[in-house]
Backbone as a printed PyTorch tensor [residue, N CA C, xyz], in Angstrom:
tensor([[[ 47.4830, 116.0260, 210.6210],
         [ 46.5800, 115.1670, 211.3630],
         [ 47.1870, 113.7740, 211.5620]],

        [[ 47.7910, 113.5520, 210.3130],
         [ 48.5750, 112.0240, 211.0160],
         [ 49.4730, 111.6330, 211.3570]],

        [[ 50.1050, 112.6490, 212.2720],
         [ 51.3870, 112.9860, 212.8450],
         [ 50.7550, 112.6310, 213.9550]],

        [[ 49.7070, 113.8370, 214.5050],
         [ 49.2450, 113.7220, 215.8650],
         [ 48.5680, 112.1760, 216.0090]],

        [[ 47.7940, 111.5850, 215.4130],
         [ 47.5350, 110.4270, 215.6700],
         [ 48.6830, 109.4730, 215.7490]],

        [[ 49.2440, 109.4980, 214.9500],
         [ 50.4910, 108.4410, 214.9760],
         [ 50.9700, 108.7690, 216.2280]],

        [[ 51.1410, 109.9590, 216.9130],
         [ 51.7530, 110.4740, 217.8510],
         [ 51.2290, 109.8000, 219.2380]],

        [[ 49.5990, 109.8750, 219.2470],
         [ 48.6370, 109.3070, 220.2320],
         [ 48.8820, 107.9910, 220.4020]],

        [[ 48.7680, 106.9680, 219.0190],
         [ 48.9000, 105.5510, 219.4560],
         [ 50.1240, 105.3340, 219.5010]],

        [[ 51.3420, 105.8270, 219.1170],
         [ 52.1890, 105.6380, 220.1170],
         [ 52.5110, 106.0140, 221.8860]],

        [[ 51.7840, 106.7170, 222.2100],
         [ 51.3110, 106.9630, 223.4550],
         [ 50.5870, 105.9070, 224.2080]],

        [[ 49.8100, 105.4690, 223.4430],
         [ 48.5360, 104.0240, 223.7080],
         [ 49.6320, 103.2560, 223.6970]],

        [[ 50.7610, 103.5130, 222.9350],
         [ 51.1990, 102.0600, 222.7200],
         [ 52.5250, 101.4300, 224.4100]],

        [[ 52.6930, 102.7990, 224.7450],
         [ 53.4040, 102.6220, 225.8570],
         [ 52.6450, 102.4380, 227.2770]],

        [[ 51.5290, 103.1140, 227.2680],
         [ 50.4770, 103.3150, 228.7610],
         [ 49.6960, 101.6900, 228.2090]],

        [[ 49.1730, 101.5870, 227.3590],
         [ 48.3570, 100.4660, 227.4520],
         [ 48.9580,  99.1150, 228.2780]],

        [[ 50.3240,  98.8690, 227.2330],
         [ 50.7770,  97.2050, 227.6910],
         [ 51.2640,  97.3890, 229.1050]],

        [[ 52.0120,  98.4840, 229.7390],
         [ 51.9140,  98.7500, 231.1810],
         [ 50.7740,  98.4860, 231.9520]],

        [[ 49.8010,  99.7800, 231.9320],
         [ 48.5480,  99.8250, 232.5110],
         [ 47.9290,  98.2530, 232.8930]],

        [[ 47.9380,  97.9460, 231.3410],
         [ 47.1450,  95.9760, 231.4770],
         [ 47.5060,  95.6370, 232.5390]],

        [[ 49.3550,  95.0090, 232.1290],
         [ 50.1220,  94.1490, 232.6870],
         [ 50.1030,  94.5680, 234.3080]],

        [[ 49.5880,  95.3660, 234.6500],
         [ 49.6500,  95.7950, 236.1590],
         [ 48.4060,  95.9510, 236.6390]],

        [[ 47.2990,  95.9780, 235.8540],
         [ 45.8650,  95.5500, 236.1770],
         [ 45.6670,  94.2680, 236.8050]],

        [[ 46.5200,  93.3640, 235.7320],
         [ 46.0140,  91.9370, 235.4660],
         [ 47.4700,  91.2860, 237.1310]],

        [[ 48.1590,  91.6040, 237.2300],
         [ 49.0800,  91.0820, 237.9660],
         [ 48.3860,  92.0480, 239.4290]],

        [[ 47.2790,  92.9250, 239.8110],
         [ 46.7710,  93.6010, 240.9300],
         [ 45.9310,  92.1970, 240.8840]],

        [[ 45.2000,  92.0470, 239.8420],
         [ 43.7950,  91.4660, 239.9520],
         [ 44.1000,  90.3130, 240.4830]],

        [[ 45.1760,  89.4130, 239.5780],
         [ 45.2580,  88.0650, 240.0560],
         [ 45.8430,  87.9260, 242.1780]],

        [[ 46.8210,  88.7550, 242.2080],
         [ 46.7420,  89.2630, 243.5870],
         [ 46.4570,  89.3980, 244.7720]],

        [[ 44.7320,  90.4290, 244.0150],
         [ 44.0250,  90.7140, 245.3720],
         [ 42.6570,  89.1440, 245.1420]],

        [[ 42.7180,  89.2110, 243.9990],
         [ 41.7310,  87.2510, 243.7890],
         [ 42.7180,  86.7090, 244.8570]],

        [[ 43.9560,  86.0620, 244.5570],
         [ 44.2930,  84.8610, 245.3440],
         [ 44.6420,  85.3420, 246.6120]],

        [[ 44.8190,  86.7750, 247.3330],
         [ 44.9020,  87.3350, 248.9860],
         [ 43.4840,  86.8630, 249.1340]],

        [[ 42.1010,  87.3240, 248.4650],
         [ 40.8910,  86.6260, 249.0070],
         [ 40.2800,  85.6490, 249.0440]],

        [[ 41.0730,  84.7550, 248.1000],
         [ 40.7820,  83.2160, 248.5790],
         [ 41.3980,  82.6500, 249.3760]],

        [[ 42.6650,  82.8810, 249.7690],
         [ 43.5880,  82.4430, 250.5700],
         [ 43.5980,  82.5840, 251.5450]],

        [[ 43.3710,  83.9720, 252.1990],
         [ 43.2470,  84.4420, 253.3650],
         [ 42.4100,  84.0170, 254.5350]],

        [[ 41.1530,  83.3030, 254.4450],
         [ 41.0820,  82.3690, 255.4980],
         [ 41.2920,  81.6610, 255.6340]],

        [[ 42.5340,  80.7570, 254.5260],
         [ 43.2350,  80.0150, 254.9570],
         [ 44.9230,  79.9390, 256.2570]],

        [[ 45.0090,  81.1220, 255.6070],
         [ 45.9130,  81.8770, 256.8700],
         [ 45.8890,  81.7160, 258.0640]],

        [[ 43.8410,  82.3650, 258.0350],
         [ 43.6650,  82.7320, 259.2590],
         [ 43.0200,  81.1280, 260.4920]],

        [[ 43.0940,  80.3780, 259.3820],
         [ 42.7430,  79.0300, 259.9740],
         [ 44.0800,  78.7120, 260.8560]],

        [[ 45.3380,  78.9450, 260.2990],
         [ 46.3790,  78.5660, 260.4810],
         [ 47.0920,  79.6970, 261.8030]],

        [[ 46.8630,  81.2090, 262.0130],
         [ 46.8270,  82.1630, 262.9620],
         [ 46.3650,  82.5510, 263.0490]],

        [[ 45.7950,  83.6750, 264.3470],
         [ 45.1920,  84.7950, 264.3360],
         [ 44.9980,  85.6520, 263.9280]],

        [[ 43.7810,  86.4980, 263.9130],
         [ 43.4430,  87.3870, 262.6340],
         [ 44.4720,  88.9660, 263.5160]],

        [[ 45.3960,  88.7180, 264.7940],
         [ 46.0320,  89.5880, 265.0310],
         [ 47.4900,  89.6040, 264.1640]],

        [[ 47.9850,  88.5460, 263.6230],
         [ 48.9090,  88.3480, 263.0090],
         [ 48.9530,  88.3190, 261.8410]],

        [[ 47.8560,  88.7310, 261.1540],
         [ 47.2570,  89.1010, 259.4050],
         [ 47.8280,  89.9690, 259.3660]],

        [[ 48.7060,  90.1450, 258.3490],
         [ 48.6100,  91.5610, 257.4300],
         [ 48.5760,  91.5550, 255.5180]],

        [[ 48.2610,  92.5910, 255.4490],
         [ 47.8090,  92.5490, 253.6730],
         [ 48.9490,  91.4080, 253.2790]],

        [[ 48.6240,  90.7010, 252.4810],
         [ 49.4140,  90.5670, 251.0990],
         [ 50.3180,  88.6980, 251.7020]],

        [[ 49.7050,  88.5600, 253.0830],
         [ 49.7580,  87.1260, 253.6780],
         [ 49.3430,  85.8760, 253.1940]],

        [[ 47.7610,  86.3580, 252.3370],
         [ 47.0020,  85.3980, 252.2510],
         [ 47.7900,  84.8350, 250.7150]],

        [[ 48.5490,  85.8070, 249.8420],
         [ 49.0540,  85.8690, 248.9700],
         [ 50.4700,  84.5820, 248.9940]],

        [[ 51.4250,  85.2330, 250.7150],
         [ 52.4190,  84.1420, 250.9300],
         [ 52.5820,  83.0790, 251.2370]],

        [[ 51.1930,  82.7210, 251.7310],
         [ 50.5600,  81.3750, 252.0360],
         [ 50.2510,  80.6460, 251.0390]],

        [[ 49.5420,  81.2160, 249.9630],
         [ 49.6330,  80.3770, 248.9810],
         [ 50.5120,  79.7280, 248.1210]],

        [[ 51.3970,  80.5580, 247.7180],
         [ 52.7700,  80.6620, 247.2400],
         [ 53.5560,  79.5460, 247.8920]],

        [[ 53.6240,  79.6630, 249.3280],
         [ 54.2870,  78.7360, 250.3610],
         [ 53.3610,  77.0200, 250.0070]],

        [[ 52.1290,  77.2530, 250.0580],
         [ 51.3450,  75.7230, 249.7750],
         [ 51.5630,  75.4890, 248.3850]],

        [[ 51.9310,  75.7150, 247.4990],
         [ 51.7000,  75.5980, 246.3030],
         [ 53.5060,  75.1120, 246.2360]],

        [[ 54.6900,  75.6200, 246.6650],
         [ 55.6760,  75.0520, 246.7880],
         [ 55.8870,  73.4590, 247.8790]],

        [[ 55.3230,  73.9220, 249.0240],
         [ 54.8610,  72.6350, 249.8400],
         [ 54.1280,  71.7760, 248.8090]],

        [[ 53.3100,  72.1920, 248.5120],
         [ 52.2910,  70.4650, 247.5640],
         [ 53.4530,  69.7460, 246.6280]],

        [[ 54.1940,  70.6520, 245.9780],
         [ 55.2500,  70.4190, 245.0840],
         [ 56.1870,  69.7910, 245.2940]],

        [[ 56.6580,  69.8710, 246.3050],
         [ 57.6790,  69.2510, 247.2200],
         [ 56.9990,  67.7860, 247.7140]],

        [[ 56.0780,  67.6790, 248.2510],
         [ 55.2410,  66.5100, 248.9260],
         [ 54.7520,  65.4730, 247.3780]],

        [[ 54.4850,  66.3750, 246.5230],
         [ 53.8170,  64.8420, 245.4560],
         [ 55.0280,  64.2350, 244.9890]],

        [[ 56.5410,  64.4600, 245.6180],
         [ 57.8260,  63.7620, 245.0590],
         [ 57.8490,  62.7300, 246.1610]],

        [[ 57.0550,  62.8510, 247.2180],
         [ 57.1600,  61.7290, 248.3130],
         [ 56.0430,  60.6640, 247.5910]],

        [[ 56.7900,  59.2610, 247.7930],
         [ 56.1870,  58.1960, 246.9300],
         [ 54.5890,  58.0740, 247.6410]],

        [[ 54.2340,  58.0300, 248.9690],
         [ 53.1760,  58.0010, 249.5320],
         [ 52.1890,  59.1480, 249.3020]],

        [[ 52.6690,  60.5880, 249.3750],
         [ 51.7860,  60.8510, 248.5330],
         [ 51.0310,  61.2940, 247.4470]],

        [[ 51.9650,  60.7130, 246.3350],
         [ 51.9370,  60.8250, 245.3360],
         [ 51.1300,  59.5630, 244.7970]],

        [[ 50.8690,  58.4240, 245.4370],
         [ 49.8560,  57.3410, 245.3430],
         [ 48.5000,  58.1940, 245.7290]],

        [[ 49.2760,  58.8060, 246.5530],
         [ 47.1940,  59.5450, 247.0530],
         [ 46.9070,  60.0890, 246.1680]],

        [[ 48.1250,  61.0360, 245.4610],
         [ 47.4780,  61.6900, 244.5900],
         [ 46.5850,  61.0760, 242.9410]],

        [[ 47.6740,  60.0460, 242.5730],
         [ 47.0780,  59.5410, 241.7170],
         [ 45.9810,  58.2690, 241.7750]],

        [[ 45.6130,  57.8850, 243.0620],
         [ 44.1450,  57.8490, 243.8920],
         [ 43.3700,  58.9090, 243.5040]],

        [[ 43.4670,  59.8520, 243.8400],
         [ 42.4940,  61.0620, 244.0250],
         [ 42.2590,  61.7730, 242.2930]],

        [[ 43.2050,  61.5100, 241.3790],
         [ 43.4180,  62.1220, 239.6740],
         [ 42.1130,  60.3220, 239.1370]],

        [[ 42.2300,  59.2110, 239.5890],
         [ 41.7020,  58.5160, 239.3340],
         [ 39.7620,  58.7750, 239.7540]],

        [[ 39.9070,  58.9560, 240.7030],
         [ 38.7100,  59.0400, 241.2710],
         [ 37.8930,  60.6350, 240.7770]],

        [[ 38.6400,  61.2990, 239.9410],
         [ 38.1090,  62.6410, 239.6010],
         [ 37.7480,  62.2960, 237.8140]],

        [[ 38.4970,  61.3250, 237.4560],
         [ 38.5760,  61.1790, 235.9840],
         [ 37.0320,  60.2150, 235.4900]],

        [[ 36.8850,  59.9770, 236.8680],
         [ 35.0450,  58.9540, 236.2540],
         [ 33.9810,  60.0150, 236.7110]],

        [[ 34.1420,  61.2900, 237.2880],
         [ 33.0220,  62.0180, 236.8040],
         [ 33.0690,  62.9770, 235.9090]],

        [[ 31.8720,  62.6230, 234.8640],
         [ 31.6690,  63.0280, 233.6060],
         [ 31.8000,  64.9200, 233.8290]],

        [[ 31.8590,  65.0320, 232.9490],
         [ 32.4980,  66.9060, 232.8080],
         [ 33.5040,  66.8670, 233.4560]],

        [[ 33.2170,  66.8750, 234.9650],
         [ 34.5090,  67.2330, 235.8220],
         [ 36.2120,  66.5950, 235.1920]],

        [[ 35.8700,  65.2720, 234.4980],
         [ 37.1260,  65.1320, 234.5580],
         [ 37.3550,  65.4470, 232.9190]],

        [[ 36.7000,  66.3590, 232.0560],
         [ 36.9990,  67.1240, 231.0500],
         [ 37.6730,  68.2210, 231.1180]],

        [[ 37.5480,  68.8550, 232.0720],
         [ 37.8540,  70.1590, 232.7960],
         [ 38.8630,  69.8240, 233.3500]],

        [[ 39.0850,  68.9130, 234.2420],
         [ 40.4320,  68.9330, 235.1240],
         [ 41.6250,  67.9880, 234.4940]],

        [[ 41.1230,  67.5890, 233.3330],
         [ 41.8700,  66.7440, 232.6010],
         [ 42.8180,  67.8660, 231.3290]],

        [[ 41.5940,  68.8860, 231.3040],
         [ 42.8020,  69.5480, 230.0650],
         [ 43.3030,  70.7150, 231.0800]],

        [[ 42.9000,  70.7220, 231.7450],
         [ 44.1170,  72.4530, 232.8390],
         [ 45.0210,  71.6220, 233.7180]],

        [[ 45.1390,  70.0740, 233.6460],
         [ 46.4890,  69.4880, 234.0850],
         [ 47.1810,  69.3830, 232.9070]],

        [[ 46.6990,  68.7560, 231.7780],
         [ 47.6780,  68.5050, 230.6550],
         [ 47.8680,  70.0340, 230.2540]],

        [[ 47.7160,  70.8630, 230.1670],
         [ 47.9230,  72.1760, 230.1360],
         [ 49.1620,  72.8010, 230.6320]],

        [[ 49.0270,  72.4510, 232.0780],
         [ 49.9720,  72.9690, 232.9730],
         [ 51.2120,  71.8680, 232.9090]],

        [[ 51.0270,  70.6960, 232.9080],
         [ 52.0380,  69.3690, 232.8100],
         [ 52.8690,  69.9900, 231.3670]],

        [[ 52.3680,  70.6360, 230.1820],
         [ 53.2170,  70.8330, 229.1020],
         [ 54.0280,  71.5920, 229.1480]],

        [[ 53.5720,  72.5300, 229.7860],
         [ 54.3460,  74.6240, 230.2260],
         [ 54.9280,  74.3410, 231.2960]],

        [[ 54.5390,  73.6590, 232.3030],
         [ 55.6620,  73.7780, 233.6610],
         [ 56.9030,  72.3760, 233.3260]],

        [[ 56.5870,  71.3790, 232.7780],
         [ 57.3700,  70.2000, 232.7240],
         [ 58.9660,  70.5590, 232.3750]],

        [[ 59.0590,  71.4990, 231.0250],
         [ 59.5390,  71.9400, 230.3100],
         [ 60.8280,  70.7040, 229.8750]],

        [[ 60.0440,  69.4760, 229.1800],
         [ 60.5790,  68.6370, 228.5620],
         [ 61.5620,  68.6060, 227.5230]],

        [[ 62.8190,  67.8950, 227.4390],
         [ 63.2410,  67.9290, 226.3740],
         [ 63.5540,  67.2730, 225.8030]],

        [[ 64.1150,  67.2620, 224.2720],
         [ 64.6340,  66.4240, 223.0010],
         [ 62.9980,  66.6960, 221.9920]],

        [[ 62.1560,  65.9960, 222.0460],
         [ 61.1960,  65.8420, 220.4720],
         [ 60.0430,  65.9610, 221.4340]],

        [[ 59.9760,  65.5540, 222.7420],
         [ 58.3760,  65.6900, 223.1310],
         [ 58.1610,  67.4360, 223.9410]],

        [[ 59.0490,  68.2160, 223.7970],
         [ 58.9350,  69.6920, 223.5460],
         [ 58.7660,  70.2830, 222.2030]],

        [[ 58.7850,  69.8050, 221.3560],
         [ 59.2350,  70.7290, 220.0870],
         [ 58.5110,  71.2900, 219.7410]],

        [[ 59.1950,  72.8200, 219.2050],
         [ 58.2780,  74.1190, 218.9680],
         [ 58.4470,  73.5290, 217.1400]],

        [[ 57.5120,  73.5700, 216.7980],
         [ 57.6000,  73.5170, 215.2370],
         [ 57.0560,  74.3270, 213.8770]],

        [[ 57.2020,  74.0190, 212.9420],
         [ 56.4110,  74.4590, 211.5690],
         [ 55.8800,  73.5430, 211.2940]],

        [[ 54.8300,  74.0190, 210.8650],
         [ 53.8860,  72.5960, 209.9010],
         [ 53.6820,  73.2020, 208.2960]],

        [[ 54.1500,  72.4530, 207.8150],
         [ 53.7470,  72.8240, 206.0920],
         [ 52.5220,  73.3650, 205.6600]],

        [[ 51.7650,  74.1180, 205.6120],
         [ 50.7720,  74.5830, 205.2430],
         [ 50.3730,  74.6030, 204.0370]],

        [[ 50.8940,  74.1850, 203.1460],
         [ 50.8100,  74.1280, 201.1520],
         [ 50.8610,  75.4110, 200.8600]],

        [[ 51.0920,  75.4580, 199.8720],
         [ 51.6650,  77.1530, 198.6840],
         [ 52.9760,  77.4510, 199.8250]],

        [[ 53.4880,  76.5830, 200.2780],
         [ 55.3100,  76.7940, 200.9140],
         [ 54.7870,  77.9960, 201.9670]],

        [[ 53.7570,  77.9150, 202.6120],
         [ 53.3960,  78.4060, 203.9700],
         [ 53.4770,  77.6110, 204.7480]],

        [[ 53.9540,  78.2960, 206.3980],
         [ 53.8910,  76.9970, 207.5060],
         [ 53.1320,  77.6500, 208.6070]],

        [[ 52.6430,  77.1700, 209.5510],
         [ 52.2440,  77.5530, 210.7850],
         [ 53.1960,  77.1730, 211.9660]],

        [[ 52.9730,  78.2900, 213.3700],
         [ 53.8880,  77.2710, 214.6590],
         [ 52.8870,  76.5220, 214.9060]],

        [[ 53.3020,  75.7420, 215.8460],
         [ 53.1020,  74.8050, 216.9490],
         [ 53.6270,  74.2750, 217.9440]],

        [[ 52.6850,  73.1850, 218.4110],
         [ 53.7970,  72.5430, 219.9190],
         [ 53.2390,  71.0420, 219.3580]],

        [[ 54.2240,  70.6030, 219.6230],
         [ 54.0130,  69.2110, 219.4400],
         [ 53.4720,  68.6650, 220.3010]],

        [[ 52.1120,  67.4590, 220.8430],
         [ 52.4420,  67.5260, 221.7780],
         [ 51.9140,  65.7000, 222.3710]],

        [[ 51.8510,  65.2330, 220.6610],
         [ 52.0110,  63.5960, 221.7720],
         [ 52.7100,  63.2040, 219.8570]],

        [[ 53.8460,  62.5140, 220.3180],
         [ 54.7020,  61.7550, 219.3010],
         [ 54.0290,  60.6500, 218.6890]],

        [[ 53.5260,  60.1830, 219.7850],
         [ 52.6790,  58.8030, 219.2590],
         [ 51.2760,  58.6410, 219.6280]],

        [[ 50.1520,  59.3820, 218.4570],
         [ 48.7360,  59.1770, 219.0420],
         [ 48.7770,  57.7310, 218.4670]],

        [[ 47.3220,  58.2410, 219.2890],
         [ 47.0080,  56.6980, 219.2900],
         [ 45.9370,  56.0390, 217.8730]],

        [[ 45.8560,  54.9080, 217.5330],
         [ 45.1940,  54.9500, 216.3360],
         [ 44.2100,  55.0780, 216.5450]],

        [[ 43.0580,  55.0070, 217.0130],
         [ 42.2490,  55.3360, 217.3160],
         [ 41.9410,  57.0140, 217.0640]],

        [[ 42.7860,  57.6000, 216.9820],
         [ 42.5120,  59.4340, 216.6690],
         [ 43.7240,  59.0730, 214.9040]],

        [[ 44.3240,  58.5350, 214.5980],
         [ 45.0010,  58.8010, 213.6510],
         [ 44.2900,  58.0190, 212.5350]],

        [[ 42.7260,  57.0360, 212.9260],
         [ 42.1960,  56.4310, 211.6700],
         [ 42.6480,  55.3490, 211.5920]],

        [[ 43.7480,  54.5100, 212.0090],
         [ 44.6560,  53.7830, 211.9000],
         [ 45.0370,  53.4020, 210.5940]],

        [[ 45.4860,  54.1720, 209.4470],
         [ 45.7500,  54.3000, 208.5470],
         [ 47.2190,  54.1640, 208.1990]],

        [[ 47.8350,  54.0930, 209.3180],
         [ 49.0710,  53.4660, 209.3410],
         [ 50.6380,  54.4140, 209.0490]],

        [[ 49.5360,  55.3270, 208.5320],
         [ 50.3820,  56.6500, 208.8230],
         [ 51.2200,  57.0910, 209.8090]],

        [[ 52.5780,  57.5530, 209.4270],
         [ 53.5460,  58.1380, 210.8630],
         [ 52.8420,  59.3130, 210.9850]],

        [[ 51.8890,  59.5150, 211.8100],
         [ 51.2110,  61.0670, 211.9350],
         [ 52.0230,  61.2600, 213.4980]],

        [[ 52.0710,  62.6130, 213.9480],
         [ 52.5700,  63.0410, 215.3610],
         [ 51.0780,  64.4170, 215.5110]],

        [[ 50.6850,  64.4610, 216.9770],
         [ 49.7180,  65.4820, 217.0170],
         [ 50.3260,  67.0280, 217.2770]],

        [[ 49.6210,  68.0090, 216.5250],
         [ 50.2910,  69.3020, 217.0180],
         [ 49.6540,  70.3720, 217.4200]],

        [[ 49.3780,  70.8300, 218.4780],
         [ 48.5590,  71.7040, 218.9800],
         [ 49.0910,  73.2730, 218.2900]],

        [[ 47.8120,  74.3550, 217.4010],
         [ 48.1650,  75.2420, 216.8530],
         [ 47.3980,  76.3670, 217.5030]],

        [[ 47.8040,  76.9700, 218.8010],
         [ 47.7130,  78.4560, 219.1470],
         [ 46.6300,  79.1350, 218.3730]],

        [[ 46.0500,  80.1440, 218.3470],
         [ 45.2810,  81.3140, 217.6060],
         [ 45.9950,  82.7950, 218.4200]],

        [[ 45.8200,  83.1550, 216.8260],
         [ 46.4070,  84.7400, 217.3330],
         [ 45.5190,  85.5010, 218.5520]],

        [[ 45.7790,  86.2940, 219.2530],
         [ 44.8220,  87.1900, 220.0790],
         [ 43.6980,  86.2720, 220.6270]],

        [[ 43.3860,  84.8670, 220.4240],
         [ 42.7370,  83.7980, 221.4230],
         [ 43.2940,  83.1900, 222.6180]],

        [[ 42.1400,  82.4820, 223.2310],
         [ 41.8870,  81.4500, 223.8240],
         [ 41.9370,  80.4480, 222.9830]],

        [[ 42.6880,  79.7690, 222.4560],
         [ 42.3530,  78.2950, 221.7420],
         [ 42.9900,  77.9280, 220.6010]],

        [[ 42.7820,  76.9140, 220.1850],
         [ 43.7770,  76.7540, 219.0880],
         [ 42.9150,  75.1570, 218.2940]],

        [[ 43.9680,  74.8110, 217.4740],
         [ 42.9230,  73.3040, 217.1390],
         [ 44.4770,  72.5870, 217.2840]],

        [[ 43.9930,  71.2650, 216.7870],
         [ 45.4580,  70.4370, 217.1530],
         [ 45.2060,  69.5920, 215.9130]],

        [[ 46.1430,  69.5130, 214.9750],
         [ 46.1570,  68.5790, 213.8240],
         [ 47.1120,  67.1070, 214.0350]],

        [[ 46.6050,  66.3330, 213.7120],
         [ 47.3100,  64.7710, 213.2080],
         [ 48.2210,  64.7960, 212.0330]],

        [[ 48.8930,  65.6890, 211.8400],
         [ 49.9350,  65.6470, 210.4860],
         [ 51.1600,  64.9660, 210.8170]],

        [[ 51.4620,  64.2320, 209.4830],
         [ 52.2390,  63.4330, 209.0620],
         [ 53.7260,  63.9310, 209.3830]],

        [[ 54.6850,  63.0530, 209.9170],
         [ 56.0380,  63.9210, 210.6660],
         [ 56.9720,  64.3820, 209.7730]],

        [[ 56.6310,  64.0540, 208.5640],
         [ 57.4900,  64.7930, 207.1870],
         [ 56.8500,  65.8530, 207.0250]],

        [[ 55.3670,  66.1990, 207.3500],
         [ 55.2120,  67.6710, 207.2520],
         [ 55.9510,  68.7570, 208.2440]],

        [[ 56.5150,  68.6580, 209.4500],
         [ 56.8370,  68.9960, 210.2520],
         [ 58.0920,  69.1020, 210.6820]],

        [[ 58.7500,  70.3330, 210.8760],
         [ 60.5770,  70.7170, 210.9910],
         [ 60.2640,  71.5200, 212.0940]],

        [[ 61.4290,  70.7960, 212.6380],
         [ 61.4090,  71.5530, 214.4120],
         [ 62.0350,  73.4490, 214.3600]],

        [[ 61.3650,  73.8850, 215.2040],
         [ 62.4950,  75.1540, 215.1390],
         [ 63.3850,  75.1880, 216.5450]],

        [[ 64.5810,  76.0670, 216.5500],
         [ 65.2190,  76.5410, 217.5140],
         [ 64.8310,  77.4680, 218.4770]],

        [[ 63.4460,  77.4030, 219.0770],
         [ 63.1010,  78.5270, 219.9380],
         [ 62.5850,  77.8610, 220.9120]],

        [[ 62.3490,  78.2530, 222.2720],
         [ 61.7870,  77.8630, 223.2440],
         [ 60.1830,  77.9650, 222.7300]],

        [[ 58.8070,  77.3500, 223.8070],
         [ 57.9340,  77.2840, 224.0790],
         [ 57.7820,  78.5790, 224.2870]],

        [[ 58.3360,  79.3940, 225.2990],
         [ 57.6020,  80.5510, 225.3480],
         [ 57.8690,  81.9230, 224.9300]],

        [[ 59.2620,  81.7650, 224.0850],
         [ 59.0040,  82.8840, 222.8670],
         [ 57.9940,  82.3110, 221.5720]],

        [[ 57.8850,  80.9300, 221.5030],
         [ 57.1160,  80.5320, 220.7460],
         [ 55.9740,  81.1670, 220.2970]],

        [[ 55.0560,  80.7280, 221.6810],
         [ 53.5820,  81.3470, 222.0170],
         [ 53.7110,  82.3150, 222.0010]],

        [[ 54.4080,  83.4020, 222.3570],
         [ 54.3820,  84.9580, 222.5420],
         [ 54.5180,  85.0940, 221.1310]],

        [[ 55.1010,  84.6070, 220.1460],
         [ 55.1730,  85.0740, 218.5990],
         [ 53.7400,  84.7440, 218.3190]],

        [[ 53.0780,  83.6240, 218.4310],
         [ 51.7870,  83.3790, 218.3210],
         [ 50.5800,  83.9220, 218.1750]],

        [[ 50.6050,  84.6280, 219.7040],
         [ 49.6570,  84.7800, 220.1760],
         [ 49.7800,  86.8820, 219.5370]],

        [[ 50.8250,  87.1130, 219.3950],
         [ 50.7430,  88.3130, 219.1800],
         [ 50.6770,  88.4510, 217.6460]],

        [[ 50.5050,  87.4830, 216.9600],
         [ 50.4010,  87.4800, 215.2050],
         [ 51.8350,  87.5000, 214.7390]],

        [[ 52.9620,  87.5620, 214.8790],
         [ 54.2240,  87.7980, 214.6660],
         [ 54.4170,  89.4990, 215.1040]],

        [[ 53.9320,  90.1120, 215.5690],
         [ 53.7580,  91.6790, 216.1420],
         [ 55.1740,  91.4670, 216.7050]],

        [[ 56.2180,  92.0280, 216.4270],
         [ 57.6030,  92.0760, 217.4580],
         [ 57.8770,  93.1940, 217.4260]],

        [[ 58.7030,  93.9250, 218.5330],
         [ 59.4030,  95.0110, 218.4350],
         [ 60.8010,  94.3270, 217.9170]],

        [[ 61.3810,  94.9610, 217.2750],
         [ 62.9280,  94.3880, 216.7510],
         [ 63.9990,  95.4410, 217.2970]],

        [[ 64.7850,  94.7160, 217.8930],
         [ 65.8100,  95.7130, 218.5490],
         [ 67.0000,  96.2340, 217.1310]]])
């Protein structure tokens, strides 16, 4: 009997992470072909649509915006427009952490304001992390005068994580990128080992 089971979830174990990963990459997909797509069609005729347009359009604006916020003019608009979003209440809770979000993962900074780290955990346990402001401010550190650095800590199989104020002697950088980082993270240390 625990042959054949062992046998099954190794079966699960090959159809599942496929199956997902091609669910989730349809879904996101046919979502952004149907939001996009009358944007297309603003731009041509609905004779010149075909599937999977509304998809290259976006792709195409999303490289265009990218390209344009390096132009000094409008990149004033923009940070006009990041100003004017940050004084309404919620809204600029929300749009304040899925920019600093995206500003950490796409920036891909380097020397100390990237660092994937350990944090000392006591009984000579550590946790990862991301480092992700060198110098808070006292105001979050107590002003206690402490060299604290902030470190944002992932949860396994979550959404979320907490972020600690520990002291920069608790903390030794490691040699790995950000995103084998998180992938060790988020999967509990779960690796296949070649």
């Amino acid at each position: 009997m625990g042959n054949i089971t062992s046998t099954f979830l190794r079966g699960l174990g090959v159809i599942l992470p496929v199956a997902l990963t091609i669910w989730v990459v349809i879904w996101l997909a046919t979502a952004t072909e149907a939001l996009l797509k009358p944007l297309f069609l603003l731009i041509l005729p609905e004779a010149y649509y075909l599937p999977g347009l509304g998809l290259v359009t976006g792709l195409a604006l999303a490289y265009a915006v990218g390209v344009l916020v390096n132009v000094f003019f409008v990149r004033s608009l923009w940070e006009a427009f990041q100003n004017v979003i940050e004084r309404i209440p919620l809204v600029k809770t929300i749009f304040a952490a899925i920019r600093d979000f995206f500003d950490f993962f796409s920036s891909a900074p380097t020397g100390e304001d990237s660092m994937v780290v350990k944090v000392n955990f006591g009984n000579n346990s550590h946790v990862i992390g991301f480092v992700t402001d060198q110098n808070p401010s006292d105001a979050l550190t107590g002003g206690d005068g402490a060299d604290r650095i902030a470190v944002y800590l992932p949860l396994s199989y979550m959404i979320g994580g907490i972020t600690l104020l520990v002291p920069r002697t608790e903390v030794e950088s490691l040699p790995i990128g950000a995103e084998e980082a998180m992938r060790l993270v988020l999967t509990a240390g779960i690796q296949k080992r070649d």
